[in-house]
TORFI-451656 format. One record per residue (C-alpha): residue number from 1; x, y, z. Coordinates in Angstrom, 2 decimals. Each point is the difference from the previous one (the first is absolute). Layout:
+-----+---------+---------+---------+
|   k |      c1 |      c2 |      c3 |
+-----+---------+---------+---------+
| NUM |       X |       Y |       Z |
...
+-----+---------+---------+---------+
***
This chain:
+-----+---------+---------+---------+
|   k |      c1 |      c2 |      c3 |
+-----+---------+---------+---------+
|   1 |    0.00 |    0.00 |    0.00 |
|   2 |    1.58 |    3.50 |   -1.23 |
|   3 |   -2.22 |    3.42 |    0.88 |
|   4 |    2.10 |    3.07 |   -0.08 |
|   5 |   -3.19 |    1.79 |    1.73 |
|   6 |   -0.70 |   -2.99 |    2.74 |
|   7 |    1.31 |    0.94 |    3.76 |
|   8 |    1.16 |   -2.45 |    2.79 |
|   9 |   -1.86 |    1.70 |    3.33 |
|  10 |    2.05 |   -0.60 |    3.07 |
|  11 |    0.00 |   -1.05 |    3.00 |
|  12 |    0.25 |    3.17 |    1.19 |
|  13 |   -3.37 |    1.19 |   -1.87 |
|  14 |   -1.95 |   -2.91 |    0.75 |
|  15 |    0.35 |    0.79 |    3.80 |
|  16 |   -0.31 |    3.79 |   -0.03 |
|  17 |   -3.72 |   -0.32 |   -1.91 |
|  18 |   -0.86 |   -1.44 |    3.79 |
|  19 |    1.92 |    2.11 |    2.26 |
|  20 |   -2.39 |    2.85 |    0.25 |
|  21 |    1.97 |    1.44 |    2.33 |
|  22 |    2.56 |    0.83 |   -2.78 |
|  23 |   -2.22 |    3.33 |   -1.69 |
|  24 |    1.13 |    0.63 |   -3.36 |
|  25 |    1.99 |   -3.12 |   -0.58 |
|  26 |   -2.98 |   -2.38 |    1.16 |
|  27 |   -2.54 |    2.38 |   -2.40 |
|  28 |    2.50 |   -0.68 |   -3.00 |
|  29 |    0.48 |   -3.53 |    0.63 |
|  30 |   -3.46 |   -0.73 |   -0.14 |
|  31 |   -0.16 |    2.05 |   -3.27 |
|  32 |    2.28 |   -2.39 |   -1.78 |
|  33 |   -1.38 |   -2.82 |    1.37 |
|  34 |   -4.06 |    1.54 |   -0.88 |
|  35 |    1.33 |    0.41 |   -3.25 |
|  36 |    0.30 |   -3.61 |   -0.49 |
|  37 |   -3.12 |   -0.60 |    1.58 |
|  38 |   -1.57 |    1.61 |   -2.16 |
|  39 |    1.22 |   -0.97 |   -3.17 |
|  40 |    1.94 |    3.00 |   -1.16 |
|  41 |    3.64 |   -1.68 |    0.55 |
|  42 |    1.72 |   -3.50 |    0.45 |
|  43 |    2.33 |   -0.47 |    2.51 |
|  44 |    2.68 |   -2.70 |    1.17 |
|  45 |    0.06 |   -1.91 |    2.94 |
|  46 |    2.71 |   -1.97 |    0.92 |
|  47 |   -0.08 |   -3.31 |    2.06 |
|  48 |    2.53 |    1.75 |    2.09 |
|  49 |   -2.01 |    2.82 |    0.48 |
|  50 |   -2.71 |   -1.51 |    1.27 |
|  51 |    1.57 |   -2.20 |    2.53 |
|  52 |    1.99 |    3.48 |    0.97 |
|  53 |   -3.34 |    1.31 |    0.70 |
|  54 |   -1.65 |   -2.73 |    1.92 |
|  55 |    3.28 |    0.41 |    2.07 |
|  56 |   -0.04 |    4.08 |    0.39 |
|  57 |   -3.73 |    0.46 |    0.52 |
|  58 |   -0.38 |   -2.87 |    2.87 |
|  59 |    2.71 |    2.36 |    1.93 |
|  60 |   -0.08 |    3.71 |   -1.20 |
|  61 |   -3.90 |    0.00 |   -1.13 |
|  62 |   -0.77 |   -2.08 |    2.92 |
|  63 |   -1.99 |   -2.50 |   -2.50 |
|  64 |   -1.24 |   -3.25 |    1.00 |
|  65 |    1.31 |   -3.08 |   -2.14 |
|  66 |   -3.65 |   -0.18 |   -1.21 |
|  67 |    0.11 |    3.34 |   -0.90 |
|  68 |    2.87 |   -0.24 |   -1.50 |
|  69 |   -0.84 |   -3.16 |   -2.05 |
|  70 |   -3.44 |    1.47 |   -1.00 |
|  71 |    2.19 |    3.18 |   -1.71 |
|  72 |    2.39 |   -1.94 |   -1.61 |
|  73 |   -2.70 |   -2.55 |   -1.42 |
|  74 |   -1.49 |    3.11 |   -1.63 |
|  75 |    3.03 |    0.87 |   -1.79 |
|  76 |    0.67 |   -3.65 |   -0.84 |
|  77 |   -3.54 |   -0.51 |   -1.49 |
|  78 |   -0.22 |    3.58 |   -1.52 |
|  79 |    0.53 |   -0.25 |   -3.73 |
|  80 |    1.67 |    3.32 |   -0.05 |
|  81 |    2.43 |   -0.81 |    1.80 |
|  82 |    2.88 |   -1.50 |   -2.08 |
|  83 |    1.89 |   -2.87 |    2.30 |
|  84 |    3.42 |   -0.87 |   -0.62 |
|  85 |    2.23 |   -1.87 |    2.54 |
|  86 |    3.70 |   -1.14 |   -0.57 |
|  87 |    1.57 |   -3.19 |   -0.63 |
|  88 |    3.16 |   -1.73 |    2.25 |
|  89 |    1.84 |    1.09 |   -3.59 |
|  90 |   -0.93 |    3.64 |    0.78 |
|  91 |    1.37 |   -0.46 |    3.41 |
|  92 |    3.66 |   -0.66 |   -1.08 |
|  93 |   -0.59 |    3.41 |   -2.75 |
|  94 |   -1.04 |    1.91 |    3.33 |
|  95 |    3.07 |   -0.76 |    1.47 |
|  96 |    2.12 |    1.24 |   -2.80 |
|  97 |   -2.18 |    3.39 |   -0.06 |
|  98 |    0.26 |    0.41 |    4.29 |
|  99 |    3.59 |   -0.51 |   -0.79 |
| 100 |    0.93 |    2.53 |   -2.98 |
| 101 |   -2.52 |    2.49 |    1.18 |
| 102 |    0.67 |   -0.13 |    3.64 |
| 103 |   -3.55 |   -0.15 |    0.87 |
| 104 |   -1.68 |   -2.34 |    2.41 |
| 105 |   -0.67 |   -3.67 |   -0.95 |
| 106 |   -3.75 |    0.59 |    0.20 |
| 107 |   -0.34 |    2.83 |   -1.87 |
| 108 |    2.29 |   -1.82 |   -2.41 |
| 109 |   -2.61 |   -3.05 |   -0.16 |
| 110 |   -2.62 |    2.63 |   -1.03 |
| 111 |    1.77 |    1.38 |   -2.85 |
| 112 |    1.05 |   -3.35 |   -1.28 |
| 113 |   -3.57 |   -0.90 |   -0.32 |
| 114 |   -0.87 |    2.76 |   -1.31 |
| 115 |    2.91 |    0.07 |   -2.46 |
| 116 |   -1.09 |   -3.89 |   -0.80 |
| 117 |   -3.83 |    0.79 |   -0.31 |
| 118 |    0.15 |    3.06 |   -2.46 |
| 119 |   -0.22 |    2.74 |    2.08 |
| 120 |    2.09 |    3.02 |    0.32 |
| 121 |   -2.07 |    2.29 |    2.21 |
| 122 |   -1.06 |    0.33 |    3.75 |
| 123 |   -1.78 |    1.97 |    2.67 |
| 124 |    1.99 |    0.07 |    2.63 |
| 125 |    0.83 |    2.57 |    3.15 |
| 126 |    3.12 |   -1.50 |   -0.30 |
| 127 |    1.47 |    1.43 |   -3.91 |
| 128 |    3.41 |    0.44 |    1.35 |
| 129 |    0.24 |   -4.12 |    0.54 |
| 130 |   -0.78 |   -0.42 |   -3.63 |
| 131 |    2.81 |    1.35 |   -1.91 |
| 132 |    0.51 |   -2.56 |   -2.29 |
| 133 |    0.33 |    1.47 |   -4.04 |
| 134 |   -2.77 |   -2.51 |   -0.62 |
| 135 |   -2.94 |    1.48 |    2.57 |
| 136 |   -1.51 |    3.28 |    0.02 |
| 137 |   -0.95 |    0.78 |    3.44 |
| 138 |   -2.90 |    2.57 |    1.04 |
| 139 |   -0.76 |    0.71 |    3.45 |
| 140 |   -3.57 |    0.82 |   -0.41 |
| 141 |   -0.14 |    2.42 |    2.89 |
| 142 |    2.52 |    2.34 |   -1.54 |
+-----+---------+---------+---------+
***
């Protein structure tokens, strides 16, 4: 799969669109997110990123594992939603990004997949962690 236009959301996003207590970032959050909701854009979803966000919103959001589960079931079984997860191949090609861009092994994993899926753009609070040539980087609440 190869869309210039399609966007990986982070982790980052996924949380803010339920931390009301975050203003401006949680109102532009949820207008990505609405977005695809409502038709208007696609947007990718990593296996990663989900299992970031069951992890994140349990402690930060104070979610409930049913909670939690109930969110990330939507996303799963929301057709716009593009998944994409990574393969024990794009773990080695993680490794070799972490390494020449200095960047943390997660991270790494992330662009990897994206890198392997097609997808060279992301939503993320986090731009600065994403300097590879190959990923353009927006933080959305910029």
């Amino acid at each position: 799969m190869t869309d210039n236009k399609l966007f990986l959301i982070d982790t980052n996003i996924l949380v803010y669109a339920l931390d009301k207590q975050e203003g401006a970032k949680n109102l532009s959050a949820k207008e990505l997110i609405n977005r695809c909701w409502q038709g208007k854009d696609n947007l990718a979803v990593s296996a990663q990123n989900l299992a970031e966000f069951v992890f994140v919103s349990t402690k930060k959001a104070k979610l409930d594992f049913g909670q939690a589960k109930t969110m990330v079931a939507y996303i799963i079984d929301f057709i716009g939603f593009i998944k994409i997860s990574y393969s024990a191949e794009t773990v080695l090609s993680a490794i070799d990004i972490a390494d020449e861009f200095k960047m943390s092994f997660w991270d790494s994993l992330l662009a990897a997949t994206m890198k392997e899926n097609g997808i060279f753009n992301i939503y993320t609070e986090n731009a600065k962690d994403f300097k590879m040539p190959w990923i353009n980087a927006v933080n959305p609440f910029t």
